[in-house]
Backbone as a chain_set.jsonl record, in Angstrom:
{"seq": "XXXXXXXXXXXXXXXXXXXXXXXXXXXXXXXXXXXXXXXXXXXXXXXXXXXXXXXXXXXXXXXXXXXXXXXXXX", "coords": {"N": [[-52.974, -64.85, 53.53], [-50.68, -62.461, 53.458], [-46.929, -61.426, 53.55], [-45.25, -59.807, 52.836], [-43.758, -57.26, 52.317], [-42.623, -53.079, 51.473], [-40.435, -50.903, 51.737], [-38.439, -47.561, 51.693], [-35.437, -46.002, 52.628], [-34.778, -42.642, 53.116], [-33.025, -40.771, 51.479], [-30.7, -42.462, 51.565], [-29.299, -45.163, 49.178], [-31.227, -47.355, 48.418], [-29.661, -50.412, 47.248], [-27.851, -49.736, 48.651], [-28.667, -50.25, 51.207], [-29.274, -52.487, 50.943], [-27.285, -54.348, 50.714], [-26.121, -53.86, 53.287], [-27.807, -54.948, 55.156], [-27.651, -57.62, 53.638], [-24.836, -57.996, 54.827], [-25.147, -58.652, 57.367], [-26.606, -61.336, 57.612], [-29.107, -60.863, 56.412], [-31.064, -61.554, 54.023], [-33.036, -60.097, 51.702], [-34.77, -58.395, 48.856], [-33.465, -55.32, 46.295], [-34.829, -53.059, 44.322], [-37.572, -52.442, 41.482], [-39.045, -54.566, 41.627], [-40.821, -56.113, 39.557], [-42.783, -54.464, 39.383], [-42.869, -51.728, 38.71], [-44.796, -49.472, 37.742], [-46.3, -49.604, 40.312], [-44.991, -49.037, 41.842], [-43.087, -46.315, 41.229], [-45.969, -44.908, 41.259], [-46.387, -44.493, 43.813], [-44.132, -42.595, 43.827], [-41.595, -43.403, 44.425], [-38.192, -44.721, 43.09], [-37.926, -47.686, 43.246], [-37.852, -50.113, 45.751], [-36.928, -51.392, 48.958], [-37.153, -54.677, 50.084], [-38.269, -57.022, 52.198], [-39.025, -60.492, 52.932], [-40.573, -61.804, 55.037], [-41.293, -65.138, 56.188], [-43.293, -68.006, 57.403], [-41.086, -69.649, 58.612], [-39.712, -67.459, 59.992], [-39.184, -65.582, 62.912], [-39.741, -64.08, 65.87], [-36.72, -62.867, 67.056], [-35.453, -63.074, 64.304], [-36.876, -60.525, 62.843], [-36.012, -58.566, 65.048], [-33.543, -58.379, 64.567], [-33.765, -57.281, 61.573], [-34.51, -54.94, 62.302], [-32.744, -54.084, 63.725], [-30.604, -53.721, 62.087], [-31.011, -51.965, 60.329], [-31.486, -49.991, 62.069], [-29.11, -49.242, 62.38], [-27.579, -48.58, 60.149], [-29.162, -46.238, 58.806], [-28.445, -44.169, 61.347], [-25.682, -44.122, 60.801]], "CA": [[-52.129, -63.946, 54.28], [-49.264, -61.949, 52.637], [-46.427, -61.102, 54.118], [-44.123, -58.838, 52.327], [-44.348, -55.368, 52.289], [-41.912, -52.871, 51.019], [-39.775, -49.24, 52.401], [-37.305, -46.741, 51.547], [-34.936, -45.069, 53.827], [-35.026, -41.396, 52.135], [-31.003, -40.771, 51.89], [-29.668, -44.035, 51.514], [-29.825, -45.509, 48.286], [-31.382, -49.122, 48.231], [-29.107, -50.901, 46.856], [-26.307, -49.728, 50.295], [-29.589, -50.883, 52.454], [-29.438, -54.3, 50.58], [-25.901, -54.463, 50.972], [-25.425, -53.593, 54.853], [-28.266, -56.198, 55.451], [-26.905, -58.868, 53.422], [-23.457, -58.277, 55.963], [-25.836, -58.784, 58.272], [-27.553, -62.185, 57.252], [-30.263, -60.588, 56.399], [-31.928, -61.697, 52.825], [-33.968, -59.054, 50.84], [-34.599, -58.045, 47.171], [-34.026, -54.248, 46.254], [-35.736, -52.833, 43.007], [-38.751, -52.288, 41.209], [-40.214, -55.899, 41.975], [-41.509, -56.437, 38.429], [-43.643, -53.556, 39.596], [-42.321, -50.61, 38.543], [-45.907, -48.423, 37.52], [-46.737, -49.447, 41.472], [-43.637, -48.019, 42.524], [-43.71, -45.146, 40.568], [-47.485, -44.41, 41.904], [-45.824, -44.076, 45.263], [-43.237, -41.72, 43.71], [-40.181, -44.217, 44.327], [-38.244, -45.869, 41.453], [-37.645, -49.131, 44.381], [-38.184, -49.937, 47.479], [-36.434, -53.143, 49.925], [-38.308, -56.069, 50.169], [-37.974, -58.251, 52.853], [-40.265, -61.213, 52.689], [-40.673, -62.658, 56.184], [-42.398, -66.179, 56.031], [-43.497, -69.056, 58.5], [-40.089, -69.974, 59.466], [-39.204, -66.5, 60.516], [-39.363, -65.901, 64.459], [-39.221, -62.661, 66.546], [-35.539, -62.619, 66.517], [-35.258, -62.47, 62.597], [-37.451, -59.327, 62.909], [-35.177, -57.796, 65.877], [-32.167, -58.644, 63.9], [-33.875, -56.614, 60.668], [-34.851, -53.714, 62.928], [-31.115, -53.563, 64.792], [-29.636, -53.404, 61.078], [-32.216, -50.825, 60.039], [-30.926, -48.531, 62.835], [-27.188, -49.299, 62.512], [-27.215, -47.838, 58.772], [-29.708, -44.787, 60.009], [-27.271, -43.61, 62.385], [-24.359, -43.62, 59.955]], "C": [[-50.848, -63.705, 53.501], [-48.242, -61.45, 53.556], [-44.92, -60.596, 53.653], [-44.325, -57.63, 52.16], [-42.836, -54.554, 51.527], [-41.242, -51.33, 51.756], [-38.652, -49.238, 51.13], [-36.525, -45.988, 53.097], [-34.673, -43.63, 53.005], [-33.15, -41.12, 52.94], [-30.038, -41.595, 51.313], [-30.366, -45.18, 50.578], [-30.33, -47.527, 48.505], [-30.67, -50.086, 48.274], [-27.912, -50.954, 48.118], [-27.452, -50.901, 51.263], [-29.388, -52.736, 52.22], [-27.861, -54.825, 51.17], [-25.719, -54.682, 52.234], [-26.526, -54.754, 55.547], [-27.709, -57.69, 55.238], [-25.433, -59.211, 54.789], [-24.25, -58.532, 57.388], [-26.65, -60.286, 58.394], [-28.823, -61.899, 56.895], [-30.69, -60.68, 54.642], [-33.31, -60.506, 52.409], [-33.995, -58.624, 49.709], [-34.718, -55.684, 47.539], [-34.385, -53.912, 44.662], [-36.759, -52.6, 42.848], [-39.779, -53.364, 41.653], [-40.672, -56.287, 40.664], [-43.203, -55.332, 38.697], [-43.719, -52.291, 39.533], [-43.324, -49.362, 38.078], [-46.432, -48.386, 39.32], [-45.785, -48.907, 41.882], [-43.595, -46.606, 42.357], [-44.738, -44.584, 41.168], [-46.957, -43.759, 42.733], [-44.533, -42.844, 44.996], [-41.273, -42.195, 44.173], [-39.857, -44.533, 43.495], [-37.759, -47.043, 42.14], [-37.604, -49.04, 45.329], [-36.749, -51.23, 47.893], [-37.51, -53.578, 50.362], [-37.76, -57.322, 50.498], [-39.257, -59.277, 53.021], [-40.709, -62.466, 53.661], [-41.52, -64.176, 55.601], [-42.632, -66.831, 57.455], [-42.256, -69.413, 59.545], [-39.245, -68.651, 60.341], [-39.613, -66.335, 62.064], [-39.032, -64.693, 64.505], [-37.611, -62.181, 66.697], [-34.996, -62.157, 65.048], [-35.707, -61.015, 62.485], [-36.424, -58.077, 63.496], [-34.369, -57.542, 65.19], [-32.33, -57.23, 62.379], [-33.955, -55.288, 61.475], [-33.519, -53.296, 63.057], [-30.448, -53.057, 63.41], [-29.928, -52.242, 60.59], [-31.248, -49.627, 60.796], [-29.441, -48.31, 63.066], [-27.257, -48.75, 61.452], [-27.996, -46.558, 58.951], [-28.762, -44.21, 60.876], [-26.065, -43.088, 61.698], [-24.314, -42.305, 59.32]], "O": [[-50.128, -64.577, 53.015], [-48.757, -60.943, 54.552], [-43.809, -60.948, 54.05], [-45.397, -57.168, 51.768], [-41.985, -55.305, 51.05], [-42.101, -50.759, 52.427], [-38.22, -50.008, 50.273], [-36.992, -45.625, 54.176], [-34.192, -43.914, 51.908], [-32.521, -41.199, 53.996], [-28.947, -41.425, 50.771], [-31.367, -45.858, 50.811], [-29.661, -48.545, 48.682], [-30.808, -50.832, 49.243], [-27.257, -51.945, 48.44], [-27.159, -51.971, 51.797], [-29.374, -53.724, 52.954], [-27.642, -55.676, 52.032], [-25.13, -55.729, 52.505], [-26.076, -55.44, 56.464], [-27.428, -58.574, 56.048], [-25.176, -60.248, 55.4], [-23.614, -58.554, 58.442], [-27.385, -60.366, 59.378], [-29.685, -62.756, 57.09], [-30.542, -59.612, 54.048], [-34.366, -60.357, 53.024], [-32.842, -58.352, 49.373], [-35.393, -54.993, 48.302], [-34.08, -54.783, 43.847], [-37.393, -52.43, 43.89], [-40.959, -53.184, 41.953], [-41.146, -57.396, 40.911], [-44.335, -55.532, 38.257], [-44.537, -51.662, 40.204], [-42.791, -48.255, 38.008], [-46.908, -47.328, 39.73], [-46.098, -47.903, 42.522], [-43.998, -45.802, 43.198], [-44.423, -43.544, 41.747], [-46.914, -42.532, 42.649], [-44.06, -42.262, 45.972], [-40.224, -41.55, 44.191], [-40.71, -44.826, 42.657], [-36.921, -47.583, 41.418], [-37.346, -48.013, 45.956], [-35.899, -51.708, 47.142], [-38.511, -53.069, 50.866], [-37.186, -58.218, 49.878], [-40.386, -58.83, 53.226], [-41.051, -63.607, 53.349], [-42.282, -64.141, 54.636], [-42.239, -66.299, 58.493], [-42.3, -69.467, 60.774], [-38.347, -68.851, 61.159], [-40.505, -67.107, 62.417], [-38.324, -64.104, 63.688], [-37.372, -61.01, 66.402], [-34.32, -61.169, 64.762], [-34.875, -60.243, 62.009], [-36.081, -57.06, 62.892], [-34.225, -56.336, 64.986], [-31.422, -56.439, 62.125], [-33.17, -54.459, 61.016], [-33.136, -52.239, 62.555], [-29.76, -52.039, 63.485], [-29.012, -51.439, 60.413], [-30.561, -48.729, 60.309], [-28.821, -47.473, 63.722], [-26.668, -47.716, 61.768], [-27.262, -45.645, 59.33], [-28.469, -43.226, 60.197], [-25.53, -41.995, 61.882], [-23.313, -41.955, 58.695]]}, "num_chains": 1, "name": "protein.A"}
């Protein structure tokens, strides 16, 4: 079981998204990933990549969502 996946918010460069999370507690890599021909494919040059695991709980999730739509809005 994997459990990382990857987005864009079309607008708002990566690198702000990583940012306004981090002020948020929220841990995530933005960039290519060491994957930069899969990125590419998709027509992105990086995504955000949050990488839930075991210790994560429905709150952590909420918490990523709520930040999600607080920088959306702006």
């Amino acid at each position: 079981k994997a459990s990382v996946f990857g987005f864009v918010i079309p607008g708002i460069p990566n690198e702000r998204v990583a940012r306004h999370l981090d002020q948020h507690g929220i841990a995530v890599r933005a960039g290519h990933h060491c994957a930069m021909p899969a990125v590419r494919h998709f027509g992105v040059e990086g995504t955000i990549r949050p990488s839930p695991a075991f210790y994560n709980n429905r709150a952590d999730v909420d918490a990523l969502i709520q930040a999600l739509h607080q920088i959306v809005r702006r």
